[in-house]
C-alpha positions, 0 to 999 in steps of 0.5 A, a space after each residue: 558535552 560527554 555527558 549530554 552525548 551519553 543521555 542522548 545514546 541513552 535515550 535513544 537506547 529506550 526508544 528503540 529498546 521499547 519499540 514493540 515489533 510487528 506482530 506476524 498477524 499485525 503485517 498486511 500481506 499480498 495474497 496474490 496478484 495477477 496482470 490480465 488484458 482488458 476486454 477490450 485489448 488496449 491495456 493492462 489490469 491488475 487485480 490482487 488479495 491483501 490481507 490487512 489486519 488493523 491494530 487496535 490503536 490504529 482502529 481507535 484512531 479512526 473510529 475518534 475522527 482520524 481518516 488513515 490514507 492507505 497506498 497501492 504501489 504498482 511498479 514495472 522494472 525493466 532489468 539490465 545487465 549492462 546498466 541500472 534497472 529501468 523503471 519503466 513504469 509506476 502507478 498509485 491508487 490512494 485509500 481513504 479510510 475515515 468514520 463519520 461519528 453522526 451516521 455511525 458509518 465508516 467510509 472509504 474514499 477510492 480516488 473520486 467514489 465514496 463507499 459506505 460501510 456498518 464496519 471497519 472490517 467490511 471497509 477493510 474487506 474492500 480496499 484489500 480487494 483490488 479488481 480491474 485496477 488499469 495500470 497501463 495502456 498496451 502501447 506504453 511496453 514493448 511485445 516480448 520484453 521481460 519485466 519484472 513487476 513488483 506490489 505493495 499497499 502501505 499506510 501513508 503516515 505522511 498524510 496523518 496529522 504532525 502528532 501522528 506522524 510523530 508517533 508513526 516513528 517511534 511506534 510499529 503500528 503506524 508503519 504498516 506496510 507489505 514487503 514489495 510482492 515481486 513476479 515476473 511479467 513478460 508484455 505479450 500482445 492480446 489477441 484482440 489487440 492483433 
Protein backbone atom coordinates (compact mmCIF):
# COMPACT_ATOMS: atom_id res chain seq x y z
CA UNK A 1 0.00 0.00 0.00
CA UNK A 2 3.19 2.42 0.77
CA UNK A 3 4.61 1.34 -1.87
CA UNK A 4 1.87 2.23 -4.32
CA UNK A 5 1.39 5.50 -2.59
CA UNK A 6 5.20 6.29 -3.06
CA UNK A 7 4.69 5.69 -7.18
CA UNK A 8 1.53 7.52 -7.39
CA UNK A 9 3.79 10.72 -5.30
CA UNK A 10 6.17 9.72 -8.14
CA UNK A 11 4.29 9.88 -10.88
CA UNK A 12 2.86 12.89 -10.00
CA UNK A 13 6.27 14.35 -9.49
CA UNK A 14 7.14 14.13 -13.19
CA UNK A 15 3.91 15.15 -14.63
CA UNK A 16 4.14 18.20 -12.86
CA UNK A 17 8.01 18.37 -12.94
CA UNK A 18 7.73 17.92 -16.73
CA UNK A 19 4.97 20.48 -17.48
CA UNK A 20 6.56 23.03 -19.49
CA UNK A 21 5.61 26.82 -18.60
CA UNK A 22 3.75 29.38 -20.43
CA UNK A 23 5.88 31.25 -22.35
CA UNK A 24 5.84 35.13 -21.86
CA UNK A 25 4.90 35.20 -25.72
CA UNK A 26 2.73 32.33 -25.39
CA UNK A 27 -0.08 33.97 -23.13
CA UNK A 28 -2.76 35.96 -24.64
CA UNK A 29 -2.97 39.50 -23.24
CA UNK A 30 -5.70 42.54 -23.25
CA UNK A 31 -4.31 45.29 -24.92
CA UNK A 32 -6.88 47.52 -23.95
CA UNK A 33 -10.75 47.88 -23.28
CA UNK A 34 -13.25 50.57 -22.99
CA UNK A 35 -17.21 50.63 -22.32
CA UNK A 36 -18.95 53.57 -24.62
CA UNK A 37 -22.92 54.04 -24.94
CA UNK A 38 -24.15 53.24 -28.13
CA UNK A 39 -25.42 55.50 -30.62
CA UNK A 40 -28.56 55.30 -29.91
CA UNK A 41 -28.21 55.81 -26.09
CA UNK A 42 -29.90 52.46 -24.74
CA UNK A 43 -26.87 50.38 -23.97
CA UNK A 44 -23.49 49.75 -23.13
CA UNK A 45 -20.67 48.56 -25.88
CA UNK A 46 -17.83 47.09 -24.98
CA UNK A 47 -14.67 47.20 -27.60
CA UNK A 48 -11.17 45.57 -26.78
CA UNK A 49 -7.27 44.74 -28.39
CA UNK A 50 -6.14 41.05 -27.20
CA UNK A 51 -3.09 39.93 -28.21
CA UNK A 52 -3.27 36.29 -29.05
CA UNK A 53 -0.45 34.26 -29.76
CA UNK A 54 -1.10 30.61 -30.88
CA UNK A 55 1.19 27.66 -30.04
CA UNK A 56 2.54 25.84 -32.32
CA UNK A 57 0.73 22.55 -31.23
CA UNK A 58 -2.47 24.36 -30.97
CA UNK A 59 -2.09 25.50 -34.68
CA UNK A 60 -1.28 21.64 -35.70
CA UNK A 61 -4.20 20.89 -34.00
CA UNK A 62 -6.32 23.07 -36.13
CA UNK A 63 -4.96 22.88 -39.32
CA UNK A 64 -5.71 18.31 -38.79
CA UNK A 65 -9.20 19.08 -38.38
CA UNK A 66 -9.80 20.12 -34.84
CA UNK A 67 -12.14 23.40 -34.24
CA UNK A 68 -10.71 25.24 -30.92
CA UNK A 69 -13.57 27.23 -29.02
CA UNK A 70 -12.10 30.55 -27.73
CA UNK A 71 -14.52 32.56 -24.89
CA UNK A 72 -14.70 36.41 -24.20
CA UNK A 73 -15.73 36.72 -20.57
CA UNK A 74 -17.42 40.28 -19.54
CA UNK A 75 -18.36 40.50 -15.78
CA UNK A 76 -19.77 43.40 -13.76
CA UNK A 77 -19.29 43.43 -9.85
CA UNK A 78 -20.89 45.67 -7.66
CA UNK A 79 -18.34 45.97 -4.64
CA UNK A 80 -19.76 46.12 -0.98
CA UNK A 81 -18.32 46.99 2.22
CA UNK A 82 -20.90 45.31 4.22
CA UNK A 83 -21.34 42.10 2.18
CA UNK A 84 -19.89 39.96 -0.64
CA UNK A 85 -19.49 41.75 -4.17
CA UNK A 86 -22.65 41.61 -6.02
CA UNK A 87 -22.43 40.48 -9.37
CA UNK A 88 -24.45 42.39 -11.24
CA UNK A 89 -23.95 41.24 -14.56
CA UNK A 90 -22.03 38.38 -16.96
CA UNK A 91 -22.01 38.14 -20.56
CA UNK A 92 -20.06 35.56 -22.97
CA UNK A 93 -19.16 35.73 -26.66
CA UNK A 94 -18.09 32.01 -28.08
CA UNK A 95 -15.34 31.87 -30.93
CA UNK A 96 -14.83 29.16 -33.13
CA UNK A 97 -11.98 28.42 -34.88
CA UNK A 98 -11.67 25.54 -37.38
CA UNK A 99 -9.83 24.92 -40.95
CA UNK A 100 -11.61 23.38 -43.87
CA UNK A 101 -8.81 21.04 -45.58
CA UNK A 102 -11.05 21.16 -49.23
CA UNK A 103 -11.00 24.78 -49.54
CA UNK A 104 -7.69 25.52 -47.67
CA UNK A 105 -9.43 28.13 -45.96
CA UNK A 106 -9.81 28.91 -42.14
CA UNK A 107 -13.03 29.86 -40.34
CA UNK A 108 -14.21 31.64 -37.38
CA UNK A 109 -17.71 31.08 -36.33
CA UNK A 110 -18.90 34.34 -34.13
CA UNK A 111 -22.26 33.44 -32.64
CA UNK A 112 -24.52 33.04 -35.92
CA UNK A 113 -21.81 34.72 -38.98
CA UNK A 114 -19.01 32.65 -40.41
CA UNK A 115 -16.10 34.63 -41.41
CA UNK A 116 -13.56 33.05 -44.05
CA UNK A 117 -10.16 33.67 -43.91
CA UNK A 118 -6.15 32.66 -46.15
CA UNK A 119 -4.77 32.35 -42.65
CA UNK A 120 -4.79 31.33 -38.97
CA UNK A 121 -3.08 34.76 -38.42
CA UNK A 122 -5.66 36.86 -40.31
CA UNK A 123 -8.52 34.37 -38.26
CA UNK A 124 -6.67 35.33 -35.08
CA UNK A 125 -6.24 39.03 -36.03
CA UNK A 126 -10.15 39.09 -36.11
CA UNK A 127 -11.25 37.45 -33.04
CA UNK A 128 -8.56 39.39 -30.73
CA UNK A 129 -10.34 42.45 -32.32
CA UNK A 130 -13.76 43.11 -30.25
CA UNK A 131 -15.92 46.10 -31.74
CA UNK A 132 -19.29 47.15 -30.56
CA UNK A 133 -19.89 43.84 -28.50
CA UNK A 134 -23.47 45.07 -26.68
CA UNK A 135 -23.06 43.54 -23.05
CA UNK A 136 -25.82 45.35 -21.45
CA UNK A 137 -29.02 47.65 -21.90
CA UNK A 138 -28.77 51.12 -20.11
CA UNK A 139 -31.71 50.18 -17.82
CA UNK A 140 -29.99 46.85 -16.28
CA UNK A 141 -27.79 49.61 -13.88
CA UNK A 142 -28.35 52.08 -11.47
CA UNK A 143 -27.06 56.08 -12.76
CA UNK A 144 -24.12 56.79 -10.51
CA UNK A 145 -23.42 53.42 -9.21
CA UNK A 146 -19.57 52.20 -8.96
CA UNK A 147 -18.32 49.02 -10.51
CA UNK A 148 -15.72 47.58 -11.16
CA UNK A 149 -15.78 45.49 -14.46
CA UNK A 150 -13.43 42.94 -15.36
CA UNK A 151 -12.15 40.94 -19.17
CA UNK A 152 -10.83 37.91 -20.04
CA UNK A 153 -10.76 35.53 -23.51
CA UNK A 154 -9.68 31.88 -22.90
CA UNK A 155 -9.69 28.91 -24.69
CA UNK A 156 -12.60 26.75 -23.64
CA UNK A 157 -10.92 23.15 -23.22
CA UNK A 158 -14.09 21.69 -22.21
CA UNK A 159 -15.51 22.06 -25.85
CA UNK A 160 -12.24 19.97 -27.14
CA UNK A 161 -12.47 16.37 -27.81
CA UNK A 162 -11.93 13.86 -24.48
CA UNK A 163 -8.33 13.27 -25.50
CA UNK A 164 -7.97 16.74 -25.92
CA UNK A 165 -9.22 17.77 -22.90
CA UNK A 166 -7.19 15.05 -21.30
CA UNK A 167 -4.16 16.61 -22.83
CA UNK A 168 -5.31 20.13 -21.84
CA UNK A 169 -4.34 19.00 -18.12
CA UNK A 170 -1.15 18.11 -18.16
CA UNK A 171 0.00 20.32 -21.12
CA UNK A 172 0.32 24.72 -20.63
CA UNK A 173 -0.57 25.01 -24.22
CA UNK A 174 -3.91 24.01 -23.82
CA UNK A 175 -4.87 26.64 -21.04
CA UNK A 176 -4.63 29.56 -22.81
CA UNK A 177 -6.21 32.23 -20.99
CA UNK A 178 -5.54 36.09 -19.94
CA UNK A 179 -5.54 37.02 -16.51
CA UNK A 180 -8.97 38.98 -15.90
CA UNK A 181 -8.27 42.47 -17.03
CA UNK A 182 -10.08 44.63 -14.01
CA UNK A 183 -11.14 48.70 -14.24
CA UNK A 184 -13.30 50.62 -13.01
CA UNK A 185 -16.67 51.90 -14.31
CA UNK A 186 -19.04 54.32 -13.04
CA UNK A 187 -22.86 53.81 -15.19
CA UNK A 188 -23.50 57.37 -16.07
CA UNK A 189 -26.85 58.25 -18.11
CA UNK A 190 -25.74 59.24 -22.13
CA UNK A 191 -27.06 62.40 -22.92
CA UNK A 192 -29.25 60.98 -25.57
CA UNK A 193 -30.91 58.78 -23.36
CA UNK A 194 -31.73 62.16 -21.07
Amino acid sequence: MILRFAQALALVAVLLGGMPTARGSDVIEVASVRLEPSAEGDAWLLSADFVVPLPTRLEDAVQRGVALYFVAEFELVRPRWYWWDERALRAAQTYRLSYHPLTSQYRLAIGGYQLQFQSIDEALRSMSLIRGWRVMDLDQLKPGAAYEAQLRLRLDTSQLPKPFQITALTNRDWTLQTEWKRFPFIAQTPKRAQ
